[in-house]
C-alpha positions as CSV (number, residue, x, y, z in Angstrom):
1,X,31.9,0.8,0.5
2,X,33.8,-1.3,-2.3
3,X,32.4,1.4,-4.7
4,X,33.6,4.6,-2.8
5,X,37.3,3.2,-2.4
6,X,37.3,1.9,-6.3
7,X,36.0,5.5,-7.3
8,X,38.9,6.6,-5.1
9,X,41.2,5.3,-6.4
10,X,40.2,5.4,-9.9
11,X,38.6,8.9,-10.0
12,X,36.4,8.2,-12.6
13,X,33.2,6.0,-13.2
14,X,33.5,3.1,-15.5
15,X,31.0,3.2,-18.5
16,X,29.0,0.1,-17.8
17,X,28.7,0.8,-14.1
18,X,27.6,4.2,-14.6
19,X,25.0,2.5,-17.4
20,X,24.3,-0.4,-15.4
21,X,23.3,2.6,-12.1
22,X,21.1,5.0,-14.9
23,X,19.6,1.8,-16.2
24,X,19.0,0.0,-12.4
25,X,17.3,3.8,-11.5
26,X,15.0,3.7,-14.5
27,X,12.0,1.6,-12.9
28,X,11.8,3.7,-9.4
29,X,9.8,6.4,-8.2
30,X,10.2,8.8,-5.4
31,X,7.5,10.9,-5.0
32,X,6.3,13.8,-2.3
33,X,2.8,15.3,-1.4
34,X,3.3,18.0,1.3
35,X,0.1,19.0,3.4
36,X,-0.4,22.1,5.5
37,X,-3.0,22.7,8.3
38,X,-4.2,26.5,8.4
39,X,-5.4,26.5,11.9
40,X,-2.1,24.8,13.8
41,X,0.2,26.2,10.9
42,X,1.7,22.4,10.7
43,X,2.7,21.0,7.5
44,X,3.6,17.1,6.6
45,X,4.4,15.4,4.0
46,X,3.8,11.6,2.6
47,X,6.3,10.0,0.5
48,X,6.5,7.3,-1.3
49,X,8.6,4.7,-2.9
50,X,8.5,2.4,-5.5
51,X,10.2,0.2,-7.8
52,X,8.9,-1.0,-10.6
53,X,9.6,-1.0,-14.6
54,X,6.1,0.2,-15.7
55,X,4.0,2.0,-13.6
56,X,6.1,3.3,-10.2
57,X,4.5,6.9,-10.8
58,X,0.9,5.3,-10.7
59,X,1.8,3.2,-7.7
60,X,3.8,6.1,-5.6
61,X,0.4,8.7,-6.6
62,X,-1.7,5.5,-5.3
63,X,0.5,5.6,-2.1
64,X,0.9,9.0,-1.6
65,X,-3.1,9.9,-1.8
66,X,-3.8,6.9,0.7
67,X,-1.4,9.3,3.4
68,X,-2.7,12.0,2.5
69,X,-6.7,10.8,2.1
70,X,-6.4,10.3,6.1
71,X,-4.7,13.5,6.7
72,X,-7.4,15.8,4.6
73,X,-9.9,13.8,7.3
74,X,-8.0,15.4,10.1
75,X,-8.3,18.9,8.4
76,X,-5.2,19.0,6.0
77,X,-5.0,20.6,2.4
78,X,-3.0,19.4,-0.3
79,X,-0.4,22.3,-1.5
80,X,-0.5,20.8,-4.7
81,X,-4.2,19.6,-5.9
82,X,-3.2,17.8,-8.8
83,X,-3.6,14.7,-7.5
84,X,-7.4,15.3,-6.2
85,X,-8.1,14.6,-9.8
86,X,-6.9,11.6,-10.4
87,X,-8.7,8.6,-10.5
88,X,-7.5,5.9,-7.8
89,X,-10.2,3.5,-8.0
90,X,-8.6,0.1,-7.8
91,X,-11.0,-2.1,-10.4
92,X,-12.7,-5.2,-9.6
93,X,-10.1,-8.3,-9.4
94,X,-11.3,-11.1,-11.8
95,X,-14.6,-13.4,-10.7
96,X,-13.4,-16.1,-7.7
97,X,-9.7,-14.5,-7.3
98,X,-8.0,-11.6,-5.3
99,X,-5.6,-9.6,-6.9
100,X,-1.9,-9.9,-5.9
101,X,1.2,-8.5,-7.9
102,X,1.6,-11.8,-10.5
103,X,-2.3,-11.5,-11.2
104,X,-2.0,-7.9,-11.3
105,X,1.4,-8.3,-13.7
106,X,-0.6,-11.0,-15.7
107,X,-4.0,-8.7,-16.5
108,X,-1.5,-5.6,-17.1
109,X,1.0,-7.8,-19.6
110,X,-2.3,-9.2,-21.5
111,X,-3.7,-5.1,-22.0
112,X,-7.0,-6.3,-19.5
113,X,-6.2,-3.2,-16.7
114,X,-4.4,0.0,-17.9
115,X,-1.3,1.4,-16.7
116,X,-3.0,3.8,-14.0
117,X,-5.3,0.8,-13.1
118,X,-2.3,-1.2,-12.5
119,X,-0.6,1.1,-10.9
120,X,-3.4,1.4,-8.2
121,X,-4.1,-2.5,-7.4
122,X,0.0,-2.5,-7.3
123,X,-0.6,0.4,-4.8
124,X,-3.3,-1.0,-3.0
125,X,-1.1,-4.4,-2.3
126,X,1.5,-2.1,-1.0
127,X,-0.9,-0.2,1.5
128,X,-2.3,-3.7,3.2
129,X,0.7,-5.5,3.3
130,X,2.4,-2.9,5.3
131,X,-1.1,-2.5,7.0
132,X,-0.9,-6.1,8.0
133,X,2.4,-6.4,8.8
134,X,2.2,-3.3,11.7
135,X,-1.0,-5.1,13.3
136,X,1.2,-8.2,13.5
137,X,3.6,-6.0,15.1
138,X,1.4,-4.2,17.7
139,X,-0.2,-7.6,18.6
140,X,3.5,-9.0,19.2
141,X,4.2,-5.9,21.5
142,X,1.0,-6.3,23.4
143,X,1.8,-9.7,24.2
144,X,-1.4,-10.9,22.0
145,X,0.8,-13.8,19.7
146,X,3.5,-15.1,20.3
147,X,6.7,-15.2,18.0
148,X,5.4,-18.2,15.6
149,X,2.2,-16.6,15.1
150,X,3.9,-13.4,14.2
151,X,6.2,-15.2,11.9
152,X,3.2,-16.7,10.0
153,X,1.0,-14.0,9.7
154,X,4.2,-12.1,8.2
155,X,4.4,-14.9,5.9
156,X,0.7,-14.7,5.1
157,X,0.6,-11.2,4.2
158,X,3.9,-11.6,1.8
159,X,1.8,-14.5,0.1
160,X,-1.2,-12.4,-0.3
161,X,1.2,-9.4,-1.6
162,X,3.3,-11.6,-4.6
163,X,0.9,-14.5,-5.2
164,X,3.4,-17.0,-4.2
C-alpha cells in the first residue's frame, strides 16, 4: 500500500527500487503444465512456484510433473510433452543421512549433484512437506490429534524440509 500511494504521488519509480524489484524477481519461477482429458473434454492445469537463486526452473518442472504424474494416471495428456523427457529422478541422499534443503545446498555448492539433480531433491522436499502438512490437517479435522500434536508434527515436517 505504502508503494501504490509513493508511486502516486511521485509518478515515477525510483532507480534502486525498480533494481532492488528486477533483482528480488531474478531467483523465482512460475511455471504451468495444462492437461486435457479427451473423453470428458476437461482440461487442468498444475502450477508451480518457486523461489530460489539457482535452480527454481528444475524445482517448479519437479513440481509440476509430480501434479501432473497423478493426473496422466486418471487418463490426462500433457498439451505440451516436453517435460515427459526430462529426467526427474531425485539421486540417492548420502550414506546414513536424508536429504533436506542445507544438505541439498551443501552437495550442490561443493559440484557433488547437478543443477537438475538439485533442483529435483529441492522439489521433492517441497512435494512431502506440503504432503505432510495436509495429513496433519485432515487428522486435526477428523478429530484424530489434538492442537499440540498438530503443532508438532507441523514443526517436524519444517525440520525435515530446511535441516534445522
Amino acid at each position: 500500500m505504502e508503494l501504490h500511494l509513493y508511486l502516486k504521488r511521485n509518478k515515477r519509480i525510483p532507480p534502486l527500487l525498480l533494481f532492488l524489484t528486477i533483482f528480488g524477481l531474478g531467483g523465482c519461477a512460475y511455471k504451468e503444465v495444462s492437461l486435457s482429458h479427451q473423453q470428458t473434454e476437461r482440461q487442468v492445469s498444475c502450477v508451480g512456484f518457486y523461489v530460489d537463486w539457482h535452480v527454481s526452473d528444475q524445482t517448479v518442472d519437479y513440481i509440476n510433473m509430480h501434479c501432473a504424474k497423478n493426473l496422466i494416471e486418471e487418463g490426462y495428456q500433457l498439451q505440451d510433452d516436453s517435460l515427459m523427457s526430462v529426467d526427474f529422478t531425485v539421486p540417492e541422499p548420502p550414506k546414513g543421512d536424508e536429504w533436506d534443503q542445507a544438505l541439498a545446498a551443501h552437495y550442490y555448492e561443493s559440484g557433488q549433484i547437478t543443477d537438475r539433480e538439485y533442483g529435483n531433491v529441492l522439489g521433492a522436499l517441497e512435494v512431502a512437506y506440503y504432503d505432510k502438512l495436509e495429513r496433519a490437517r485432515i487428522l486435526k479435522k477428523k478429530g484424530k490429534i489434538d492442537q499440540t500434536r498438530y503443532e508438532q508434527l507441523l514443526e517436524q515436517a519444517e525440520i525435515e524440509l530446511t535441516g534445522s
